[in-house]
Biopython code that builds the backbone (N, CA, C, O; Angstrom):
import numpy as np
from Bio.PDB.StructureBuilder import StructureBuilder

atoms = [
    (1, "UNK", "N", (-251.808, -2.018, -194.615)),
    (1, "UNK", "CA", (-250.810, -1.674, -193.635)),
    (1, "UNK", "C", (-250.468, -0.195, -193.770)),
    (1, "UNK", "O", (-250.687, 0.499, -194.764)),
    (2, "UNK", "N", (-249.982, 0.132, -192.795)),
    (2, "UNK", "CA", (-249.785, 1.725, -192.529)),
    (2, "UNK", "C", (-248.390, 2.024, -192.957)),
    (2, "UNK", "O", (-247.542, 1.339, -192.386)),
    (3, "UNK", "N", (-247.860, 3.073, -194.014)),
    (3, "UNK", "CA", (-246.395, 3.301, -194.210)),
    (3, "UNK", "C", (-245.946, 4.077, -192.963)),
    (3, "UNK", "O", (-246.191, 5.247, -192.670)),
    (4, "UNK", "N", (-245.164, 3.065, -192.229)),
    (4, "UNK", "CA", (-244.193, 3.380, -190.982)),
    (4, "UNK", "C", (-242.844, 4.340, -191.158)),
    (4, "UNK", "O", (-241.777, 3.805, -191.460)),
    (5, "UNK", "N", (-242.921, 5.572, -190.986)),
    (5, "UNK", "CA", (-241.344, 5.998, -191.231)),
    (5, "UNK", "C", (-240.724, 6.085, -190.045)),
    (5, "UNK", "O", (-241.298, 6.554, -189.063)),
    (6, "UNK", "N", (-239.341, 5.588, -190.011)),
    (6, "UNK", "CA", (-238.678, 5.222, -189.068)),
    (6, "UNK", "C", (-237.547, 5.795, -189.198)),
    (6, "UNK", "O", (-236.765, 5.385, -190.055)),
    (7, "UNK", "N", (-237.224, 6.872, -188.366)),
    (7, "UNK", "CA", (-235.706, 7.599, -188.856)),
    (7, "UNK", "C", (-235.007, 6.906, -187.564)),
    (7, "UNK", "O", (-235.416, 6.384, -186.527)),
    (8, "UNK", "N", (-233.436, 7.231, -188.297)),
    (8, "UNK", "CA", (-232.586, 6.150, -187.857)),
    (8, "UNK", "C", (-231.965, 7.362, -187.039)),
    (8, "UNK", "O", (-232.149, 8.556, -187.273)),
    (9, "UNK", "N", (-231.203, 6.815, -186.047)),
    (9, "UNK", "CA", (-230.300, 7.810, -185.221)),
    (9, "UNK", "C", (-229.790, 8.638, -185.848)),
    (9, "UNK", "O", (-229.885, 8.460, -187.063)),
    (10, "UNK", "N", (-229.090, 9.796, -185.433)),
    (10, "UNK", "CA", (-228.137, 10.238, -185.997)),
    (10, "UNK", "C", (-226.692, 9.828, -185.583)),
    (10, "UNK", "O", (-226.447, 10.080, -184.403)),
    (11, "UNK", "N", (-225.767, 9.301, -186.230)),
    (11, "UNK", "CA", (-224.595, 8.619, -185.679)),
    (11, "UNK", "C", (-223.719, 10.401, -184.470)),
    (11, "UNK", "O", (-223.527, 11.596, -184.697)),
    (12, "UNK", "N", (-223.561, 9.723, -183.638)),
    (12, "UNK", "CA", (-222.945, 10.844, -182.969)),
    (12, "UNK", "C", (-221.021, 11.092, -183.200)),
    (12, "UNK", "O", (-220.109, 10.265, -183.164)),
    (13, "UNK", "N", (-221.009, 12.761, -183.459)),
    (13, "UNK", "CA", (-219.492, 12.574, -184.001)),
    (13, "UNK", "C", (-218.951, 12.274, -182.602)),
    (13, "UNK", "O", (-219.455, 12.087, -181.495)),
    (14, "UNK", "N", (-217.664, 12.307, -183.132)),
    (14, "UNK", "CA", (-216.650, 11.700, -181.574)),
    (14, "UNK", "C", (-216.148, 12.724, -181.279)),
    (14, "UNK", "O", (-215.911, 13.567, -182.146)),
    (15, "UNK", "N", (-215.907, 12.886, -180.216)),
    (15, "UNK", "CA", (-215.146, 13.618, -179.366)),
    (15, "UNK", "C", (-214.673, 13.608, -178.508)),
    (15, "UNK", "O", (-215.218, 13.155, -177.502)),
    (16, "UNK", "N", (-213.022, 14.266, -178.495)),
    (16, "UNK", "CA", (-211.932, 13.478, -177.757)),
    (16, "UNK", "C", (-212.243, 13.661, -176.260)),
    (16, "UNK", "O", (-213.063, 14.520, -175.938)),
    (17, "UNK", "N", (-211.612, 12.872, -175.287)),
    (17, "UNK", "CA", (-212.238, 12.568, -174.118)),
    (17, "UNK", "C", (-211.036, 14.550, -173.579)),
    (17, "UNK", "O", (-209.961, 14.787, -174.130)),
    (18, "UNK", "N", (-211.493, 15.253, -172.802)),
    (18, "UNK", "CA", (-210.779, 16.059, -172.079)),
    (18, "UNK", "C", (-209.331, 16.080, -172.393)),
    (18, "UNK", "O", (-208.714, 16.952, -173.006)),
    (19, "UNK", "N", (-208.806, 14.775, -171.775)),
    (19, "UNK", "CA", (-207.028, 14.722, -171.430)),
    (19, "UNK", "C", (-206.610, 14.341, -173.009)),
    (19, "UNK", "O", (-205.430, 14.607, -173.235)),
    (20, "UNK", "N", (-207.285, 13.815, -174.063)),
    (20, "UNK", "CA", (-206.714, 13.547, -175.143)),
    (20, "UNK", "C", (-206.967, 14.999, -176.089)),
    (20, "UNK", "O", (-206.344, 15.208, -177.130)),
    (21, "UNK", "N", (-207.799, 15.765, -175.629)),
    (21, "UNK", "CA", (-208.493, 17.194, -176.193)),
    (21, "UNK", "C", (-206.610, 18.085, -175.823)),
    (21, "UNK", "O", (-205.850, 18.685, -176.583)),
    (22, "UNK", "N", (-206.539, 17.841, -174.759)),
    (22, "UNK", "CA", (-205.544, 19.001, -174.168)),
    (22, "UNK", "C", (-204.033, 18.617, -174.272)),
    (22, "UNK", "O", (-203.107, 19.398, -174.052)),
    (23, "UNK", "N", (-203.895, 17.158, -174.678)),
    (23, "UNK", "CA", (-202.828, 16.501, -174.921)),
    (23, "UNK", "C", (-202.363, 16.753, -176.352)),
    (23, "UNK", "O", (-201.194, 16.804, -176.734)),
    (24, "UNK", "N", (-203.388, 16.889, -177.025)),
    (24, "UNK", "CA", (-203.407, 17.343, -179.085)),
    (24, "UNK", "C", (-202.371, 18.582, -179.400)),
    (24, "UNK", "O", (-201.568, 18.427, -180.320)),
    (25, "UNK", "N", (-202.377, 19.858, -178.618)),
    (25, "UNK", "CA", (-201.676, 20.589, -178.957)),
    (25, "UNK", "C", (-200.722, 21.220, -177.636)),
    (25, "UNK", "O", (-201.127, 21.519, -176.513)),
    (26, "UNK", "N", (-199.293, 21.311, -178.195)),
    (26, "UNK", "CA", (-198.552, 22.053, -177.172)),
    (26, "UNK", "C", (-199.060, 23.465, -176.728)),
    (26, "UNK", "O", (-199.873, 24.100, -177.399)),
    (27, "UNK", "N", (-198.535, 23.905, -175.574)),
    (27, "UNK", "CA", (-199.332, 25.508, -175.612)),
    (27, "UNK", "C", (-197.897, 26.382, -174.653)),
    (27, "UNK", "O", (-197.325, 26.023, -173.624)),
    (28, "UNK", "N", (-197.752, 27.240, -175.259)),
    (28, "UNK", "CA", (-196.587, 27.843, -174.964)),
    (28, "UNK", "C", (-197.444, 29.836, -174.629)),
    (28, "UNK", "O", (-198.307, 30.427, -175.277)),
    (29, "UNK", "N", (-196.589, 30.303, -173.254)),
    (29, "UNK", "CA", (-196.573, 31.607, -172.787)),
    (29, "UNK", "C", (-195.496, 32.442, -173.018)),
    (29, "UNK", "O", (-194.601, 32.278, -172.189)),
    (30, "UNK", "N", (-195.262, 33.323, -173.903)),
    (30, "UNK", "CA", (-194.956, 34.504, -174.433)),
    (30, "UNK", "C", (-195.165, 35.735, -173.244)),
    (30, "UNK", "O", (-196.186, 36.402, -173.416)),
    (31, "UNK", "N", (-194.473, 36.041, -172.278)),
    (31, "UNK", "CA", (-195.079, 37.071, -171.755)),
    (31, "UNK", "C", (-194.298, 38.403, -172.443)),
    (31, "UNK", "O", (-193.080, 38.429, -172.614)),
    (32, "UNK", "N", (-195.216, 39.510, -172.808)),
    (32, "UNK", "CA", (-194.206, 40.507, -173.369)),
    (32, "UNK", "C", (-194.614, 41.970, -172.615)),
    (32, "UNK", "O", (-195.430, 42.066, -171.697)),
    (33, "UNK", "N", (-193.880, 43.045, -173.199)),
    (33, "UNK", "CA", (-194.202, 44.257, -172.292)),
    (33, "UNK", "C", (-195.440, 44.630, -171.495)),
    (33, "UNK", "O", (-195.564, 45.204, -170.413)),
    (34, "UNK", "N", (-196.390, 44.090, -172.428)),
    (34, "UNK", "CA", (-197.682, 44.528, -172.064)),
    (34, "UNK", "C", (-198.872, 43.377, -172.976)),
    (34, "UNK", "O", (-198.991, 43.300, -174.199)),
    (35, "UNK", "N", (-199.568, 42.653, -172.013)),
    (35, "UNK", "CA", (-199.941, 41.650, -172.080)),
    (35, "UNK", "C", (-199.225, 40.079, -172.691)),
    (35, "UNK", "O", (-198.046, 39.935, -172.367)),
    (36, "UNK", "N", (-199.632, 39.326, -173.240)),
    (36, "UNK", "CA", (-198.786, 37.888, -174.010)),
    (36, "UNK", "C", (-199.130, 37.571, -175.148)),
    (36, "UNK", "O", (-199.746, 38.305, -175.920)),
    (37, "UNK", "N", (-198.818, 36.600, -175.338)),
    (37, "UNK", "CA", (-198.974, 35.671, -176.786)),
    (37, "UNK", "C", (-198.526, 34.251, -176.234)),
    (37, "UNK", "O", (-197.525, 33.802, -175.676)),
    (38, "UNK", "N", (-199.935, 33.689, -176.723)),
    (38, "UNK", "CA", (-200.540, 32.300, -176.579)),
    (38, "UNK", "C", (-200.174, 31.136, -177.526)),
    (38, "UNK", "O", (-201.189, 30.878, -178.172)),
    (39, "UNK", "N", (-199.530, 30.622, -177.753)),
    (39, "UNK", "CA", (-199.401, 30.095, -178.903)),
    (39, "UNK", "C", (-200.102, 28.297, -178.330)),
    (39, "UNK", "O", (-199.714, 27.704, -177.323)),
    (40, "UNK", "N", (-201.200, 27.773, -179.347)),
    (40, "UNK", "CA", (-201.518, 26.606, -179.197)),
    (40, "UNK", "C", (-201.258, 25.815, -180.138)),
    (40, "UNK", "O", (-201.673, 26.308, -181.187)),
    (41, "UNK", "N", (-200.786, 24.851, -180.293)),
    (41, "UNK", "CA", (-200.389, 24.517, -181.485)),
    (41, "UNK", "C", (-199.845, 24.936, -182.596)),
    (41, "UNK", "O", (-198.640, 25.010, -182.356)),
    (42, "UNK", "N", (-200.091, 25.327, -183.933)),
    (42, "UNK", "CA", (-199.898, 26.011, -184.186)),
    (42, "UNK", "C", (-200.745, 27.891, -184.937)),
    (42, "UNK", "O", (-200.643, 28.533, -185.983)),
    (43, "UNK", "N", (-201.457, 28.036, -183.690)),
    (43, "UNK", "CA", (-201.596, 29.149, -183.821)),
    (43, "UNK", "C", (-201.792, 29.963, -182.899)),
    (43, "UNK", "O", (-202.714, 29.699, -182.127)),
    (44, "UNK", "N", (-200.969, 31.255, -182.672)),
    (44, "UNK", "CA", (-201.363, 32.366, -181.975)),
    (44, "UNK", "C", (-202.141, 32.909, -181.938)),
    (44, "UNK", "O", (-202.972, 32.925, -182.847)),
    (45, "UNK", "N", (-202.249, 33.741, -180.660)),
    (45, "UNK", "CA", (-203.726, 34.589, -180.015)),
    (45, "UNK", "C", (-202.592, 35.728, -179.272)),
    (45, "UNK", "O", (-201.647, 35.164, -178.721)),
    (46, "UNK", "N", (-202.589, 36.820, -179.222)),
    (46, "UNK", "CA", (-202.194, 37.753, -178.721)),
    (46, "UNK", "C", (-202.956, 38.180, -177.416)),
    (46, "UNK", "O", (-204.156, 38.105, -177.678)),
    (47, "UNK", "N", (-202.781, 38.568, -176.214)),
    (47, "UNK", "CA", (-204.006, 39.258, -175.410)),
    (47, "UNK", "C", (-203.264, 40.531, -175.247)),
    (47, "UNK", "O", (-202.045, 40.644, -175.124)),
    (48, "UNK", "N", (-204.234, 41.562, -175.263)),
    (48, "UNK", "CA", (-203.898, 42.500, -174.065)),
    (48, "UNK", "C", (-203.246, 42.825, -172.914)),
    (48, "UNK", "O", (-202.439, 43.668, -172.523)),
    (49, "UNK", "N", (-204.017, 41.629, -172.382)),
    (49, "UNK", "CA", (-203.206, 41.424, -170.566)),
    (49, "UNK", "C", (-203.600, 40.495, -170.333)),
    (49, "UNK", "O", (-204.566, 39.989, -170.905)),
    (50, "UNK", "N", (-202.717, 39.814, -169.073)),
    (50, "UNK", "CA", (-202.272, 38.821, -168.625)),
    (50, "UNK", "C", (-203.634, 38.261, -168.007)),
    (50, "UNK", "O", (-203.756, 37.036, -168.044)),
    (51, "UNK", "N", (-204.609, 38.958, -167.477)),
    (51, "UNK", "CA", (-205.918, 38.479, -166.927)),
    (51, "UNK", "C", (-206.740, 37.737, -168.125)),
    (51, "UNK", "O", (-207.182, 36.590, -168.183)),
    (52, "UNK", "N", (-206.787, 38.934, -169.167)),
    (52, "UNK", "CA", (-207.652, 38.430, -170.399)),
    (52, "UNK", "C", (-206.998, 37.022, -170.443)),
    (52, "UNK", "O", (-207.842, 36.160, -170.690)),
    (53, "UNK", "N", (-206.009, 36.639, -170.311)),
    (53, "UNK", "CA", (-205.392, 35.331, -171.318)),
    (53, "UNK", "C", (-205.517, 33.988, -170.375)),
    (53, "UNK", "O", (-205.645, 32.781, -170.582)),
    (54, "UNK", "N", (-205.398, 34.963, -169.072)),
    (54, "UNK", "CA", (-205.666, 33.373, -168.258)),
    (54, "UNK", "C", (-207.019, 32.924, -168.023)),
    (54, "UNK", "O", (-207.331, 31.778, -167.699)),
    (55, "UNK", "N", (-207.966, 34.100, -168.245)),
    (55, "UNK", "CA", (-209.282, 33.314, -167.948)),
    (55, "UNK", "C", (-209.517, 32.629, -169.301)),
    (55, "UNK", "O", (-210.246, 31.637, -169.278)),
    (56, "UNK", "N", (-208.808, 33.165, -170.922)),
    (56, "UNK", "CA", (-209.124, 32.615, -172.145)),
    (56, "UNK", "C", (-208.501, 30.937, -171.619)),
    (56, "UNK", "O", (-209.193, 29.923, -171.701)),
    (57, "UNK", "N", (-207.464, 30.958, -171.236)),
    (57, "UNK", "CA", (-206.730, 29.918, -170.717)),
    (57, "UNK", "C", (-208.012, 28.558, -169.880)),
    (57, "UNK", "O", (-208.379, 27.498, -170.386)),
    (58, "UNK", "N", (-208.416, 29.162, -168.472)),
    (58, "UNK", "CA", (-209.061, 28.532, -168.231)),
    (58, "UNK", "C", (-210.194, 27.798, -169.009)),
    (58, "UNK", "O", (-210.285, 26.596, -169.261)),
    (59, "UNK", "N", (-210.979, 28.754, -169.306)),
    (59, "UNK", "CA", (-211.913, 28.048, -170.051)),
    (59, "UNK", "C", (-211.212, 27.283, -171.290)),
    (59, "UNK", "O", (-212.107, 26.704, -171.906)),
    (60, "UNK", "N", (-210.212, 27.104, -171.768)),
    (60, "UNK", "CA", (-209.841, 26.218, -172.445)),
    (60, "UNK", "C", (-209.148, 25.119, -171.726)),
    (60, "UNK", "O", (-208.896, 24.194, -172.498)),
    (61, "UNK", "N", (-208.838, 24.954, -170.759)),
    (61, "UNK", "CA", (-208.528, 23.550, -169.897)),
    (61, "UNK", "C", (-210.183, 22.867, -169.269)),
    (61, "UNK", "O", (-210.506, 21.681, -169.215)),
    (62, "UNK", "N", (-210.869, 23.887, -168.925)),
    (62, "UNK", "CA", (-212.334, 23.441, -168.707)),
    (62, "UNK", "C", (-212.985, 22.604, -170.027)),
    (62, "UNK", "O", (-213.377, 21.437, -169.997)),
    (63, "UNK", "N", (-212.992, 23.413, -171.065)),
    (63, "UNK", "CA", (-213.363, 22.429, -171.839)),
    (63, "UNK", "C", (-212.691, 22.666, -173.346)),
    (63, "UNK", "O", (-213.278, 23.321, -174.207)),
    (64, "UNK", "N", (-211.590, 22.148, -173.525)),
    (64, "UNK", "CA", (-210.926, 22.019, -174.603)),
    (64, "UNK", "C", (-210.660, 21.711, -175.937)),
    (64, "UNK", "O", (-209.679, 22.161, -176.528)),
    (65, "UNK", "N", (-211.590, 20.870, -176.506)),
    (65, "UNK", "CA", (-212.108, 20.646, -177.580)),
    (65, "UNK", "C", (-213.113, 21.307, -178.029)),
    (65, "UNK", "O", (-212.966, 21.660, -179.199)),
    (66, "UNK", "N", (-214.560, 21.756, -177.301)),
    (66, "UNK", "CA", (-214.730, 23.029, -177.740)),
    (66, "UNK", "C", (-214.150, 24.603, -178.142)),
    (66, "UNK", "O", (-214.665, 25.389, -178.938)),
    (67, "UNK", "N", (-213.164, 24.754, -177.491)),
    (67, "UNK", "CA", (-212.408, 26.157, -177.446)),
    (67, "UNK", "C", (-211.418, 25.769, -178.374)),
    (67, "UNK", "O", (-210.792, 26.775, -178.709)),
    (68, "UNK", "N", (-210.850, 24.389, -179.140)),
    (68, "UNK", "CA", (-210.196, 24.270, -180.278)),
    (68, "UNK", "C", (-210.634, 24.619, -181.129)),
    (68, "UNK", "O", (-209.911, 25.155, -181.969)),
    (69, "UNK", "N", (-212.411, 24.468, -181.414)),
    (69, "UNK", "CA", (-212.877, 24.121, -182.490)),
    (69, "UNK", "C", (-213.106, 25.631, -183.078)),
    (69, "UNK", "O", (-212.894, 26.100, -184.196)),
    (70, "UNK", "N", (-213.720, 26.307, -181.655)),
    (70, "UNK", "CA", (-214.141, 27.747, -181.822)),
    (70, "UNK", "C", (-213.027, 29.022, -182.026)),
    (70, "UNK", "O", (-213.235, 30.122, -182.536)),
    (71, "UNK", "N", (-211.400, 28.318, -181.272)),
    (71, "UNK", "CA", (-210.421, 29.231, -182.138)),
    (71, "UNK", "C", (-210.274, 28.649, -183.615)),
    (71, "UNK", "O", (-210.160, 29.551, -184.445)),
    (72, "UNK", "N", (-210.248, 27.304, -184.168)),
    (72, "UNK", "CA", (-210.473, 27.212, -185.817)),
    (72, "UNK", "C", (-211.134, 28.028, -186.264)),
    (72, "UNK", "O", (-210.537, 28.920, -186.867)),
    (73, "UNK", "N", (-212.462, 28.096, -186.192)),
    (73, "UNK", "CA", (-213.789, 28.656, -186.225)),
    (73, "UNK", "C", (-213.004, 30.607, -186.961)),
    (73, "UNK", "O", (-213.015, 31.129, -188.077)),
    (74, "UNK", "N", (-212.440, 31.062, -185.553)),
    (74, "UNK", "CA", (-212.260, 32.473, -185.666)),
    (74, "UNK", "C", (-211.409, 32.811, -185.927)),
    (74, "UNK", "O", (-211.243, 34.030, -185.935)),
    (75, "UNK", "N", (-209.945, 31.587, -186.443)),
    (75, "UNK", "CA", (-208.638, 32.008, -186.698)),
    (75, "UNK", "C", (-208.555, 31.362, -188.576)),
    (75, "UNK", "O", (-207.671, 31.443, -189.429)),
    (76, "UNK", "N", (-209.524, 30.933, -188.578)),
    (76, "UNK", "CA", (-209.566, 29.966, -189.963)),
    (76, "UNK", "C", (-210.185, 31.152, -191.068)),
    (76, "UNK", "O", (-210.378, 30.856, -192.247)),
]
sb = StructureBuilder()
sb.init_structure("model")
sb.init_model(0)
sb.init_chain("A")
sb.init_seg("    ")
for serial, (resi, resn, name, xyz) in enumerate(atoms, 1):
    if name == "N":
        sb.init_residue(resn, " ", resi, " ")
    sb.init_atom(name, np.array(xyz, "f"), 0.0, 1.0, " ", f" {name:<3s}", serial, name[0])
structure = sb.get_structure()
């Protein structure tokens, strides 16, 4: 008989559905003289200006559990 190797799945991690991604942390707007401060949970992001922060914004309601992971990632 022939030795068969048979790899097994890889179990897939979980990840929270969108509305439970964006429901995880409060998110509060700081507007100050000149640009804001973002606060998500608990950690801040400062912008420049108000454009920079809302498109950072968008793409974090677009997809939110990625853009958690990747401010950990750069604030950690």
């Amino acid at each position: 008989m022939e030795n068969v190797i048979r790899e097994e799945p890889m179990p897939q991690e979980w990840k929270p559905s969108k509305q439970e991604a964006l429901s995880r942390w409060e998110i509060n707007i700081q507007f100050m003289s000149r640009g804001c401060v973002i606060r998500v949970g608990c950690r801040t992001i400062p912008f420049s200006s108000t454009e920079e922060a809302l498109a950072e914004l968008q793409k974090y309601f677009d997809a939110p559990h990625e853009m958690q992971e990747a401010w950990n990632n750069q604030l950690s």
